[in-house]
C-alpha positions as CSV (number, residue, x, y, z in Angstrom):
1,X,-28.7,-16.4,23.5
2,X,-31.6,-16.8,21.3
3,X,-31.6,-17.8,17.2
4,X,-32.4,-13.7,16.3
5,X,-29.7,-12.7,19.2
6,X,-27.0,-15.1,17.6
7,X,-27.8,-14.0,13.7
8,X,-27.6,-10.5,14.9
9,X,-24.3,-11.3,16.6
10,X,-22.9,-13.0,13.9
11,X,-24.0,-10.4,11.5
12,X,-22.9,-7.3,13.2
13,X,-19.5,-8.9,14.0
14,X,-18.8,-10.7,10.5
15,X,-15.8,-9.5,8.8
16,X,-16.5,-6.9,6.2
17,X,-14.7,-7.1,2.9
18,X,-11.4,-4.6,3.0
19,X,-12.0,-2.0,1.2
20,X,-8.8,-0.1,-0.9
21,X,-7.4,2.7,1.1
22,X,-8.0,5.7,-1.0
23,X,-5.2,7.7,-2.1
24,X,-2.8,5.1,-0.6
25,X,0.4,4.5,-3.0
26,X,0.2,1.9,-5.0
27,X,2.8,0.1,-7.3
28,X,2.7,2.6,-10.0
29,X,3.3,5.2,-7.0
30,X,6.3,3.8,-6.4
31,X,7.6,3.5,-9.3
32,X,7.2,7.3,-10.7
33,X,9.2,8.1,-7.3
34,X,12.0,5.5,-8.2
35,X,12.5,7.2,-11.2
36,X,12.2,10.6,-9.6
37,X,14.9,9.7,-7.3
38,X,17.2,8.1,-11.3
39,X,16.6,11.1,-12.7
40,X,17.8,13.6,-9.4
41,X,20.9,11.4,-9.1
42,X,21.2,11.3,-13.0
43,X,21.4,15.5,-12.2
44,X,23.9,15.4,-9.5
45,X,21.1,16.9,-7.3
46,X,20.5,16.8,-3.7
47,X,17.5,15.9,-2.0
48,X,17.2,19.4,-0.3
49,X,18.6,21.3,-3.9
50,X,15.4,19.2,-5.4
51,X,13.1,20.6,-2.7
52,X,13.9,24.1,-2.8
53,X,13.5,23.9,-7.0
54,X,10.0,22.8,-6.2
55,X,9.0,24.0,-2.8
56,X,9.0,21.4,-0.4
57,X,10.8,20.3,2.4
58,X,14.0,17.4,1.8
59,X,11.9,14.9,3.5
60,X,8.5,15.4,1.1
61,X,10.8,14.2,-2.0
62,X,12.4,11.4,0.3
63,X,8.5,10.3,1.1
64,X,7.7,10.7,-2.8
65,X,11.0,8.7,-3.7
66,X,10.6,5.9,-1.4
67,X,6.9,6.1,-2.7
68,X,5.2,7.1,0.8
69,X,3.5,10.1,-0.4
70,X,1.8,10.1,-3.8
71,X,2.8,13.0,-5.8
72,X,-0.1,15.0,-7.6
73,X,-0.5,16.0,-11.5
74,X,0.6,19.9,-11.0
75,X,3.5,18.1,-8.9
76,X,4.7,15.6,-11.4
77,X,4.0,18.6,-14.5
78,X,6.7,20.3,-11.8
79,X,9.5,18.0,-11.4
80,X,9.4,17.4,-15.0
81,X,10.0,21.0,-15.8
82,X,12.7,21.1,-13.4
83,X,14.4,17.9,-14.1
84,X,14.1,18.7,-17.6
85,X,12.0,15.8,-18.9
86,X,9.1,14.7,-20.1
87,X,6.4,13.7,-17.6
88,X,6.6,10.4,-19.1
89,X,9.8,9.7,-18.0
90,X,8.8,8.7,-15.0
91,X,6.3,5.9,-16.4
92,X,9.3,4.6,-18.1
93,X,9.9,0.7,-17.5
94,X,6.1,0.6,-16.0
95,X,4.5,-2.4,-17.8
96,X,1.6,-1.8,-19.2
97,X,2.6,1.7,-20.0
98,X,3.1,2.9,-23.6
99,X,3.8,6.9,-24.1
100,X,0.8,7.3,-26.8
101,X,-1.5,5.7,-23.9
102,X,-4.1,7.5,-23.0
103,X,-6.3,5.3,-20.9
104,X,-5.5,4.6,-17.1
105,X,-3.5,1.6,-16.2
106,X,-5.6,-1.0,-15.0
107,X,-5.7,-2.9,-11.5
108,X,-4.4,-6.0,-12.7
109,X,-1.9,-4.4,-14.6
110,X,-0.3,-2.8,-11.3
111,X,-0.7,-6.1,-10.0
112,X,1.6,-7.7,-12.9
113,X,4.0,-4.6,-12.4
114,X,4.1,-5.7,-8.6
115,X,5.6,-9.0,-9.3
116,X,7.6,-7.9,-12.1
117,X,9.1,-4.9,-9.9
118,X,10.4,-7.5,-7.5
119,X,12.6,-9.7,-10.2
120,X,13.5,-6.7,-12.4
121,X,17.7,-6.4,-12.8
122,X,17.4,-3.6,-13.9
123,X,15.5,-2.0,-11.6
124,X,18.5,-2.6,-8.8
125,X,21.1,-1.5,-11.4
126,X,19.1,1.7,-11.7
127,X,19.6,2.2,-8.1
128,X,23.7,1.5,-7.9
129,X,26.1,4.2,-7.5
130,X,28.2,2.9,-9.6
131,X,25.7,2.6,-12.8
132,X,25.0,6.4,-12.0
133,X,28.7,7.2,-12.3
134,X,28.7,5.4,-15.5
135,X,25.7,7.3,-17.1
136,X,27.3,10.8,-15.9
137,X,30.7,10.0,-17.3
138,X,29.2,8.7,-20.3
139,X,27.3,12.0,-21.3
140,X,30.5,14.3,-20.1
141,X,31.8,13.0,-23.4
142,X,31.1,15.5,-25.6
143,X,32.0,13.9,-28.9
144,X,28.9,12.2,-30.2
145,X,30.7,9.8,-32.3
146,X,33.1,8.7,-29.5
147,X,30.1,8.1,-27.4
148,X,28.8,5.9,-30.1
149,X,31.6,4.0,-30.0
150,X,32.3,3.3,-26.5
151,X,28.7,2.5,-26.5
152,X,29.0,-0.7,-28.7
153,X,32.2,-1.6,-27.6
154,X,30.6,-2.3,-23.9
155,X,27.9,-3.9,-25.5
156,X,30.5,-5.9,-27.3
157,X,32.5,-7.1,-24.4
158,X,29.2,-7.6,-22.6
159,X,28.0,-9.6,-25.5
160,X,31.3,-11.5,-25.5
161,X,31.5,-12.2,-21.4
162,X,27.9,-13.4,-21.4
163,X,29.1,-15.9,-24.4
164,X,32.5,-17.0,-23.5
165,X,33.0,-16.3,-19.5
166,X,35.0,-13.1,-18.0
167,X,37.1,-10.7,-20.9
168,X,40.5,-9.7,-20.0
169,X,41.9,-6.8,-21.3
């Protein structure tokens, strides 16, 4: 093989920089369908009552939830009607993100919310059963005031077990 035959080898065969998949999900992807998936629980909802609200099969909001699928503007605009929320509820938590934001959030941010996804607590709390029960049977109490008050006296015994090990009652 000759000098030219070699370079032209080498050149044709050299690994070309990766280029980002377009439209792949990224980190902020998989966010706005964690909190998709906290607010349809938050609603008592099924998966399939979801879909037929919105017009796509069960699986399309498991692939949205689970982040698979990216879900588009009109889509988001959508859920939020039906869910009742603001579309930035589901930006909630994002680092980086701030509601009177306007300008898109940056590569290195989702890079940051990446690593921060992985160690946030609350993140897996968001995801237990059990912290869904709470927030239902929380917000079945009608009374404002006794809300309130049940309100700061978990924050109080949490306060207190953090401080001075277990509470008994």
């Amino acid at each position: 093989m000759t000098k030219k035959d070699q370079q032209e080898f080498e050149t044709k065969n050299a690994e070309k920089p990766q280029k980002k998949t377009r439209g792949a999900p990224t980190n902020v992807d998989k966010h706005v369908g964690k909190r998709l998936k906290i607010r349809r629980n938050l609603m008592g909802m099924s998966q399939d009552d979801l879909a037929r609200e919105i017009g796509v099969t069960f699986q399309q909001i498991q692939k949205y939830e689970h982040g698979t699928n990216r879900i588009s503007a009109g889509k988001l605009f959508e859920f939020a009607e039906v869910m009742n929320v603001m579309v930035d509820f589901f930006f909630e938590g994002l680092p980086g993100y701030d509601a009177g934001m306007t300008n898109a959030i940056s590569d290195n941010a989702q890079t940051q919310f990446g690593d921060a996804e992985k160690n946030t607590h609350l993140n897996h709390a968001l995801d237990n059963k059990e912290t869904i029960d709470l927030v239902r049977a929380y917000y079945a109490i009608e009374d404002e005031k006794v809300r309130h008050r049940l309100l700061q006296f978990i924050k109080s015994v949490a306060e207190s077990s953090q401080n001075e090990g277990p509470v008994s009652f």
